[in-house]
KOLTOR-522890 format. One record per residue: residue in three letters; z, y, x of N, C-alpha, C, O, CB in turn. Coordinates in Angstrom, 2 decimals, decimal comma. Each point is the difference from the previous one (the first is absolute). Glycine has a CB too. Layout:
% KOLTOR-522890
<atom "Ala" <Z Y X> <Z Y X> <Z Y X> <Z Y X> <Z Y X>>
...
//
This chain:
% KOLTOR-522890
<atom "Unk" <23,35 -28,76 10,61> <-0,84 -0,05 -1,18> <-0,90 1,23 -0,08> <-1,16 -0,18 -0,35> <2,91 -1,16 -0,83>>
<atom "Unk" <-1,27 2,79 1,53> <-0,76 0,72 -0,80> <-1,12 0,32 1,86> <-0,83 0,90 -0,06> <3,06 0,37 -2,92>>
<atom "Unk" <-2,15 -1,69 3,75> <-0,31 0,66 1,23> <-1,52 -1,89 0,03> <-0,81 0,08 0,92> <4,34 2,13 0,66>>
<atom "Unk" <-3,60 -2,81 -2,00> <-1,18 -1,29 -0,83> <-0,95 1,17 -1,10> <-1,22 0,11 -0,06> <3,42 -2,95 -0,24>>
<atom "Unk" <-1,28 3,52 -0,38> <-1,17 0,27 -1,37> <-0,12 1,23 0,48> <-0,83 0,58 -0,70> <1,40 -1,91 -1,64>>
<atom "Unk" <-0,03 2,29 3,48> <-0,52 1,11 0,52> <-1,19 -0,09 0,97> <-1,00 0,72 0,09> <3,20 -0,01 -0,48>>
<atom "Unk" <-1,74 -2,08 1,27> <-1,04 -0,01 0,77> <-1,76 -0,34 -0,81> <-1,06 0,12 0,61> <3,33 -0,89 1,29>>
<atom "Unk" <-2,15 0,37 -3,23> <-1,25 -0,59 -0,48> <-0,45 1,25 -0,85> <-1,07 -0,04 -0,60> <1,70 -2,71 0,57>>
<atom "Unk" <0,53 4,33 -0,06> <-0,08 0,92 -1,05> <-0,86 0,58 0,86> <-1,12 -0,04 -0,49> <3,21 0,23 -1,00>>
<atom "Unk" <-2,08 0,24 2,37> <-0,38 0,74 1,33> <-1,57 -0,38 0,05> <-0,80 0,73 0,59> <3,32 -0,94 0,83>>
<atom "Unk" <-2,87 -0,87 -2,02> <-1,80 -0,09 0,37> <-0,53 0,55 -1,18> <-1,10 0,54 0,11> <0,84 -2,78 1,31>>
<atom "Unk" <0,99 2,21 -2,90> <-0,51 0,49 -1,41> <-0,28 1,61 0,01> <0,80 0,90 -0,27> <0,66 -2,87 -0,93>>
<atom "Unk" <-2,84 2,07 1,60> <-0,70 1,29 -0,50> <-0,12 0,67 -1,23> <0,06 1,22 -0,01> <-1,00 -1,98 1,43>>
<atom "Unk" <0,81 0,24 -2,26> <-0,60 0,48 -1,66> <1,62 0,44 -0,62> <1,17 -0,37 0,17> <-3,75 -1,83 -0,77>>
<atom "Unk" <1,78 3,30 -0,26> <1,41 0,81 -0,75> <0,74 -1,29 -0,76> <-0,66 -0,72 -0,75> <-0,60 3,47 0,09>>
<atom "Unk" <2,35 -2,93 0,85> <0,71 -0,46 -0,55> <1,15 0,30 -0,69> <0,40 1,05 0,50> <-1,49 -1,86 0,70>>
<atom "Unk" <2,10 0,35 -2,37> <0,43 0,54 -0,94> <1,34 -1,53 0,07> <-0,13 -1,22 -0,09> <-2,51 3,13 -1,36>>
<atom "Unk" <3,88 -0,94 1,67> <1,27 -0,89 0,45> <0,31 -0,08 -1,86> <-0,21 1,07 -0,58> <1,44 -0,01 3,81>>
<atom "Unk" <-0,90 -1,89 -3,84> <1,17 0,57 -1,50> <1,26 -1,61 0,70> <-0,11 -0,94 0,78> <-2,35 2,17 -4,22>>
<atom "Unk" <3,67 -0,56 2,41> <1,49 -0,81 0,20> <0,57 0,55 -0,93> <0,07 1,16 -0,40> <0,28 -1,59 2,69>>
<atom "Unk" <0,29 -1,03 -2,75> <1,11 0,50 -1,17> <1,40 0,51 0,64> <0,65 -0,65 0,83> <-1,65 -1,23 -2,55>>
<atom "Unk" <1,23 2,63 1,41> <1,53 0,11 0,45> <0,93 -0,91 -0,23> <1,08 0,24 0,53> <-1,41 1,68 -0,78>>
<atom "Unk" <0,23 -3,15 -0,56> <0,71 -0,70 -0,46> <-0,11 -1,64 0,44> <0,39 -1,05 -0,51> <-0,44 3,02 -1,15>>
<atom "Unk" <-0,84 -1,54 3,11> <-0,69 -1,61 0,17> <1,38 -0,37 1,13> <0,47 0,67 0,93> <-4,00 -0,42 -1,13>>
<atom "Unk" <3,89 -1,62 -0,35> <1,33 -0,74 1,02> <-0,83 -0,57 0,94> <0,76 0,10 0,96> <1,21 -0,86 -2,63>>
<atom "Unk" <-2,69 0,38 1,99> <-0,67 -0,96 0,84> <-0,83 0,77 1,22> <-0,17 -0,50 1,11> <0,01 -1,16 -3,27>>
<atom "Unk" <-0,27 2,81 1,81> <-0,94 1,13 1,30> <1,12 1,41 -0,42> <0,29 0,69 -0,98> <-3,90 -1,60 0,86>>
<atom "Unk" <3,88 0,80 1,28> <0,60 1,53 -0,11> <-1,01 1,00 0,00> <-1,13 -0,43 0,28> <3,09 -0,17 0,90>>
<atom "Unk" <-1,85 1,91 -1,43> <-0,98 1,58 0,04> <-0,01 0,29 1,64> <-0,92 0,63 0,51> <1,89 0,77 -3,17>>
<atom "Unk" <0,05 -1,88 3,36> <-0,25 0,24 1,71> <-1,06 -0,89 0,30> <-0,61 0,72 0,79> <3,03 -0,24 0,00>>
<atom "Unk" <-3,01 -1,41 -0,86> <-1,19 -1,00 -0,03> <-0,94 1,11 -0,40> <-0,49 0,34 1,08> <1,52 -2,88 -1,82>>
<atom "Unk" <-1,61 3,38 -0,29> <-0,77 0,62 -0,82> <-0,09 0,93 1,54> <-0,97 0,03 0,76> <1,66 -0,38 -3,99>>
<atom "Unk" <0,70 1,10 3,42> <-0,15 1,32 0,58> <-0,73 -0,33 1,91> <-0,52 0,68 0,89> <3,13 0,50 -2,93>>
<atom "Unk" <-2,27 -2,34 1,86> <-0,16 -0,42 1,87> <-1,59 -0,48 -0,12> <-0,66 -0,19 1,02> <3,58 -1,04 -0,13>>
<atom "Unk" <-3,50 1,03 -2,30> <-1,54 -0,04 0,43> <-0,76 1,18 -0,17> <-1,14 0,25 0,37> <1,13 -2,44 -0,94>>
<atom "Unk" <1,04 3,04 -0,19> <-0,55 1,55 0,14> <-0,54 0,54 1,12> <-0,98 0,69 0,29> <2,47 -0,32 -1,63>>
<atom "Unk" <-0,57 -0,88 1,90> <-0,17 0,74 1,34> <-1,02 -0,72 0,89> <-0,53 0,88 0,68> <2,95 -0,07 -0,79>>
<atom "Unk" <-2,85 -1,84 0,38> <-0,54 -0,59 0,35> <-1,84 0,13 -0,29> <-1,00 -0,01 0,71> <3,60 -0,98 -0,73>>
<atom "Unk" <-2,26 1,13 -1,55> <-2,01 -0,07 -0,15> <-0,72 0,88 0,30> <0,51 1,07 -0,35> <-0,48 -2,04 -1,24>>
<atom "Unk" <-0,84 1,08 2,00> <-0,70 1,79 0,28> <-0,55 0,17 -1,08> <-0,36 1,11 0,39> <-0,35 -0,90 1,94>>
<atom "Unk" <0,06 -0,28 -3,90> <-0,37 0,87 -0,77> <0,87 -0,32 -1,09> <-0,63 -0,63 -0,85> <-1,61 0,98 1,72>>
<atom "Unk" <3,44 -0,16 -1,21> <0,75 -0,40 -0,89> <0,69 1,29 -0,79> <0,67 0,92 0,46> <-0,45 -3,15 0,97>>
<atom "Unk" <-0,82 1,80 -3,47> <0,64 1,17 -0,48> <1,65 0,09 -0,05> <0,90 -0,41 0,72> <-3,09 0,49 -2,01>>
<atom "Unk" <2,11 0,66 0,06> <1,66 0,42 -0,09> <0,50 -1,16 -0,61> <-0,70 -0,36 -0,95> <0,66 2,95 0,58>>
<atom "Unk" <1,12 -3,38 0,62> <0,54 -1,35 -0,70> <0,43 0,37 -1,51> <0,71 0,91 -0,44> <0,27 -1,95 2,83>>
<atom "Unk" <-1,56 0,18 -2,89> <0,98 0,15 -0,97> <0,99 -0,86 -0,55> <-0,18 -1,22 0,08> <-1,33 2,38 -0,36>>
<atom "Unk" <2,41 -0,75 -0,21> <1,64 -1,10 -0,10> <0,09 0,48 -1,32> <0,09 1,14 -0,45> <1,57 -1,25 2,95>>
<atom "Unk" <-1,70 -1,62 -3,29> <0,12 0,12 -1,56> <2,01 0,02 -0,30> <0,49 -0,99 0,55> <-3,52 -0,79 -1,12>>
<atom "Unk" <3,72 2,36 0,11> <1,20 0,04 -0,44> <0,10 -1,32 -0,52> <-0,86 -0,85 -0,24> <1,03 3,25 -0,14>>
<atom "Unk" <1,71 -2,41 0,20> <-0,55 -1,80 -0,60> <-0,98 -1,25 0,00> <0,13 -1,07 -0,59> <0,64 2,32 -0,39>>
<atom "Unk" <-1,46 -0,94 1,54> <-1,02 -0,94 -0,02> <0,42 -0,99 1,58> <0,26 0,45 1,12> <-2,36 1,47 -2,74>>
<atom "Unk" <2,01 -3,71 1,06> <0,41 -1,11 0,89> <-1,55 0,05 0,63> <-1,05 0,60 -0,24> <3,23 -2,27 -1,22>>
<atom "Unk" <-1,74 0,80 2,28> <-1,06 -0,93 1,02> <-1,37 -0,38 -1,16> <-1,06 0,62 0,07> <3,42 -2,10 1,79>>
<atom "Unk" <-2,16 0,61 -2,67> <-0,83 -0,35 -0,85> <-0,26 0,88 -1,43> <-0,99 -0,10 -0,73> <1,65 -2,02 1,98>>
<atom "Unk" <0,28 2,83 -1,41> <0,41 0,46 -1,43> <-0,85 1,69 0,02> <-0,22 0,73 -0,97> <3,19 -2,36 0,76>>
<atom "Unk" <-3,33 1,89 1,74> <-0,87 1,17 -0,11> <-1,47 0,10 -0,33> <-0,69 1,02 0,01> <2,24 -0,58 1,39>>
<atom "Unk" <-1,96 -1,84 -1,71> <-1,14 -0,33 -0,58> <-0,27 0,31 -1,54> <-1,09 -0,19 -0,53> <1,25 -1,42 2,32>>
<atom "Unk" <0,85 2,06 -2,39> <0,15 -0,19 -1,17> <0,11 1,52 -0,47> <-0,20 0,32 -1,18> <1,21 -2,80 1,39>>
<atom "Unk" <-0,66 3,43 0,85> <-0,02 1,31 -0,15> <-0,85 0,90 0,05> <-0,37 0,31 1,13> <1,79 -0,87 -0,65>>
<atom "Unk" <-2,05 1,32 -1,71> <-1,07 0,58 -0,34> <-0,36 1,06 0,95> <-1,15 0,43 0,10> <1,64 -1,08 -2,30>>
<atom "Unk" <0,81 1,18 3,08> <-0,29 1,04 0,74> <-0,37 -0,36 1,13> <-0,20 0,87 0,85> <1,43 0,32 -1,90>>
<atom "Unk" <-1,39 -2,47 1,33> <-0,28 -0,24 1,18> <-1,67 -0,43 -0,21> <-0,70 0,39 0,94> <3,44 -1,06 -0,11>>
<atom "Unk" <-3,25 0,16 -1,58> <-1,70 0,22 -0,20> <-0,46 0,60 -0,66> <-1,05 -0,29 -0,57> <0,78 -1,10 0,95>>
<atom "Unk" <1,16 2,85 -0,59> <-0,69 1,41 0,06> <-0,29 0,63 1,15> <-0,90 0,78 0,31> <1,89 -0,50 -2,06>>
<atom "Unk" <0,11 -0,84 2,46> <-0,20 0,62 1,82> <-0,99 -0,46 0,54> <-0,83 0,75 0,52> <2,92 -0,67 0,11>>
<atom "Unk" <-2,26 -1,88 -0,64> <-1,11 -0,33 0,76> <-1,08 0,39 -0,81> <-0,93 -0,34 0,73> <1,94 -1,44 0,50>>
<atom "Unk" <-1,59 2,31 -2,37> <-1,00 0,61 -0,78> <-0,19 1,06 0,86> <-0,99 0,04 0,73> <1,50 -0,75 -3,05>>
<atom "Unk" <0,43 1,69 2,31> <-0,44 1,17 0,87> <-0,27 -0,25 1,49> <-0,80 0,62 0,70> <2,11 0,68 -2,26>>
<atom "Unk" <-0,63 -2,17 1,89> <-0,37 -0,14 1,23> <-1,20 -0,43 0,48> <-0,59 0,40 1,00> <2,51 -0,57 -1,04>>
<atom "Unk" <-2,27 -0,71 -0,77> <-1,47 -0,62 -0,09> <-0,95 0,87 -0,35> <-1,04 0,01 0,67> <1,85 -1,96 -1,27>>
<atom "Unk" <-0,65 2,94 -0,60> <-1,20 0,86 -0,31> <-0,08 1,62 1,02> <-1,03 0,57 0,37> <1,27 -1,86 -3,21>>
<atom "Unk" <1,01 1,68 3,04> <0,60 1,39 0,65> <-0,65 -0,49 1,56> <-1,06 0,30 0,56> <3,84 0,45 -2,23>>
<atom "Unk" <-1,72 -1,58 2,04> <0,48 0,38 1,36> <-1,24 -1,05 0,90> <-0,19 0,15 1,21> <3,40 0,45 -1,85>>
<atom "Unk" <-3,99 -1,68 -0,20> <-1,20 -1,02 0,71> <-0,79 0,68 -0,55> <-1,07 -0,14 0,59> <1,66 -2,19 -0,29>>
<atom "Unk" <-0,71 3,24 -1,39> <-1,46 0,35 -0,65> <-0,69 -1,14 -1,10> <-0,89 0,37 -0,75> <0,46 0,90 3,19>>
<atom "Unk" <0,78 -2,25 -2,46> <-0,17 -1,00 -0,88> <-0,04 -0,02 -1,24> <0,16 -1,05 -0,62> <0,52 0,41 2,00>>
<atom "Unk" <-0,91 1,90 -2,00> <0,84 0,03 -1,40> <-1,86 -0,23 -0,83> <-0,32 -0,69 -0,97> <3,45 2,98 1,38>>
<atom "Unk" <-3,65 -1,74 0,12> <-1,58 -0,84 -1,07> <-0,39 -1,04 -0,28> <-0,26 -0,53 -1,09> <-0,55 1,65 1,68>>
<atom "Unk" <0,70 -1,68 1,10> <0,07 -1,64 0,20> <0,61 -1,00 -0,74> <-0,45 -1,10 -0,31> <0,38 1,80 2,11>>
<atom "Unk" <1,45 -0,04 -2,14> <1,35 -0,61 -0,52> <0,00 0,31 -1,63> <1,06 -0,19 -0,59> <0,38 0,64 3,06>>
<atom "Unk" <-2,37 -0,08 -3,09> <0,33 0,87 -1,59> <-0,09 -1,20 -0,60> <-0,61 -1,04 0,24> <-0,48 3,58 -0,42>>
<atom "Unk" <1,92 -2,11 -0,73> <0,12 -1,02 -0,97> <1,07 -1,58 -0,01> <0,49 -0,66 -0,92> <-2,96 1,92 0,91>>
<atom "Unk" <2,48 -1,41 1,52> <0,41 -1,17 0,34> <1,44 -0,39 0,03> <0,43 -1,15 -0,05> <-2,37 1,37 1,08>>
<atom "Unk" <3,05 1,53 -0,89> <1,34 -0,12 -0,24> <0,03 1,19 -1,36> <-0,51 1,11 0,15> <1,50 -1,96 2,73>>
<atom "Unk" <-0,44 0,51 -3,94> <0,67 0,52 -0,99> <0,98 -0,12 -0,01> <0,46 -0,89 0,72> <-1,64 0,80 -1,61>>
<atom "Unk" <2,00 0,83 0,18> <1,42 0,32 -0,74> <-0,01 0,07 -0,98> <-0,75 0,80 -0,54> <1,42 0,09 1,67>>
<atom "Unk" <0,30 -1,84 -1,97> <0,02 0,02 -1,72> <1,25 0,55 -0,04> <0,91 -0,04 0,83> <-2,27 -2,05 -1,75>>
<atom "Unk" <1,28 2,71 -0,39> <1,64 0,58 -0,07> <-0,01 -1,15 -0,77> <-0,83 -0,91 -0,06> <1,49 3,76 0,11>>
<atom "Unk" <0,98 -2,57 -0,94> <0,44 -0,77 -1,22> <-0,67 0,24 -1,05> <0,58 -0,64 -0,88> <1,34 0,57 1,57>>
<atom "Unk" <-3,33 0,94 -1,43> <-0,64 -0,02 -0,99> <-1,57 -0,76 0,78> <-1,13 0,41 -0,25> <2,74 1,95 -1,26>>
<atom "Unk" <-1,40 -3,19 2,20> <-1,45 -0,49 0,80> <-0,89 0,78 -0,08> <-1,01 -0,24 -0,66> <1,22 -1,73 0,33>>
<atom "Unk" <0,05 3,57 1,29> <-0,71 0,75 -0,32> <-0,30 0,16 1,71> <0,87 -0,36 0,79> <-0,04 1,30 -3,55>>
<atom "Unk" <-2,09 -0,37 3,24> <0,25 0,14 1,56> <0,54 1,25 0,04> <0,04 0,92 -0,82> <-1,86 -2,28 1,79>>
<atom "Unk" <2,44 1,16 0,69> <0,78 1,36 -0,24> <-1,01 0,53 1,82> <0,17 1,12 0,49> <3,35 -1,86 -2,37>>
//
Protein backbone atom coordinates (compact mmCIF):
# COMPACT_ATOMS: atom_id res chain seq x y z
CA UNK A 1 0.00 0.00 0.00
CA UNK A 2 2.18 2.70 1.09
CA UNK A 3 5.19 1.91 -1.61
CA UNK A 4 1.59 2.74 -4.74
CA UNK A 5 1.06 6.24 -2.92
CA UNK A 6 4.94 6.74 -2.51
CA UNK A 7 5.63 5.94 -5.84
CA UNK A 8 2.90 8.74 -7.13
CA UNK A 9 4.34 11.09 -3.84
CA UNK A 10 7.70 11.18 -5.47
CA UNK A 11 6.46 13.20 -8.73
CA UNK A 12 4.48 16.02 -6.34
CA UNK A 13 6.65 19.16 -6.50
CA UNK A 14 4.62 22.01 -4.84
CA UNK A 15 4.85 22.69 -0.98
CA UNK A 16 2.64 20.56 0.46
CA UNK A 17 1.02 20.37 3.93
CA UNK A 18 0.41 16.56 5.55
CA UNK A 19 -2.52 17.19 8.73
CA UNK A 20 -3.93 13.62 10.75
CA UNK A 21 -5.98 13.12 13.51
CA UNK A 22 -4.46 11.10 15.98
CA UNK A 23 -7.59 9.46 16.48
CA UNK A 24 -8.27 8.26 12.86
CA UNK A 25 -9.05 4.08 12.98
CA UNK A 26 -9.04 3.67 9.40
CA UNK A 27 -5.30 5.53 8.19
CA UNK A 28 -2.80 5.11 10.63
CA UNK A 29 -0.05 8.38 11.29
CA UNK A 30 2.70 5.73 9.73
CA UNK A 31 0.77 6.33 6.27
CA UNK A 32 1.18 10.34 7.07
CA UNK A 33 4.94 9.72 8.12
CA UNK A 34 5.95 7.33 4.94
CA UNK A 35 4.71 10.21 2.55
CA UNK A 36 6.83 12.50 4.50
CA UNK A 37 9.43 11.13 3.44
CA UNK A 38 8.73 10.66 0.12
CA UNK A 39 7.56 14.30 -1.20
CA UNK A 40 10.29 16.67 -1.94
CA UNK A 41 8.72 20.03 -0.79
CA UNK A 42 6.75 18.99 2.16
CA UNK A 43 6.02 21.16 5.38
CA UNK A 44 6.00 20.16 8.97
CA UNK A 45 2.83 17.67 9.42
CA UNK A 46 0.57 18.48 11.39
CA UNK A 47 -1.37 15.84 13.72
CA UNK A 48 -4.68 17.11 15.22
CA UNK A 49 -5.04 15.26 18.90
CA UNK A 50 -8.24 13.46 19.07
CA UNK A 51 -9.25 14.21 15.99
CA UNK A 52 -10.86 10.86 13.63
CA UNK A 53 -10.47 10.29 9.97
CA UNK A 54 -13.53 12.44 9.27
CA UNK A 55 -14.06 14.21 12.61
CA UNK A 56 -10.76 16.40 11.89
CA UNK A 57 -12.77 18.42 9.62
CA UNK A 58 -14.57 19.79 12.26
CA UNK A 59 -11.48 21.01 14.17
CA UNK A 60 -10.83 24.67 14.25
CA UNK A 61 -7.16 24.10 14.63
CA UNK A 62 -6.80 22.43 11.79
CA UNK A 63 -8.08 25.47 9.33
CA UNK A 64 -6.06 27.70 11.25
CA UNK A 65 -3.08 25.66 10.08
CA UNK A 66 -4.11 25.39 6.56
CA UNK A 67 -4.80 29.43 6.86
CA UNK A 68 -1.26 29.81 7.73
CA UNK A 69 -0.14 27.60 5.55
CA UNK A 70 -1.83 29.06 2.72
CA UNK A 71 -1.05 32.73 3.60
CA UNK A 72 2.71 32.08 5.50
CA UNK A 73 4.21 29.28 3.96
CA UNK A 74 2.43 29.70 -0.22
CA UNK A 75 2.34 33.49 0.24
CA UNK A 76 -1.31 33.43 -0.57
CA UNK A 77 -2.57 35.34 2.14
CA UNK A 78 -3.84 38.63 -0.17
CA UNK A 79 -5.16 36.57 -2.88
CA UNK A 80 -6.96 34.59 -0.16
CA UNK A 81 -8.39 37.76 2.19
CA UNK A 82 -11.38 37.61 3.22
CA UNK A 83 -12.31 34.23 1.91
CA UNK A 84 -11.47 32.07 5.28
CA UNK A 85 -12.76 33.60 8.60
CA UNK A 86 -13.07 32.52 12.08
CA UNK A 87 -16.09 33.27 14.21
CA UNK A 88 -15.77 32.84 17.77
CA UNK A 89 -18.94 32.11 19.93
CA UNK A 90 -19.98 36.01 20.00
CA UNK A 91 -19.97 35.84 15.84
CA UNK A 92 -17.27 37.97 16.11
CA UNK A 93 -14.09 37.35 13.65
CA UNK A 94 -11.34 36.33 15.41
Amino acid sequence: MYSLYGNKAIKITTRTLIRHGMSDAMIRTEHSEVLRTRLQNVAEPFYVPNATHRGIYGEVSMWKRIKEFVDDELQFGKAWDGIVIFINNSNTPV
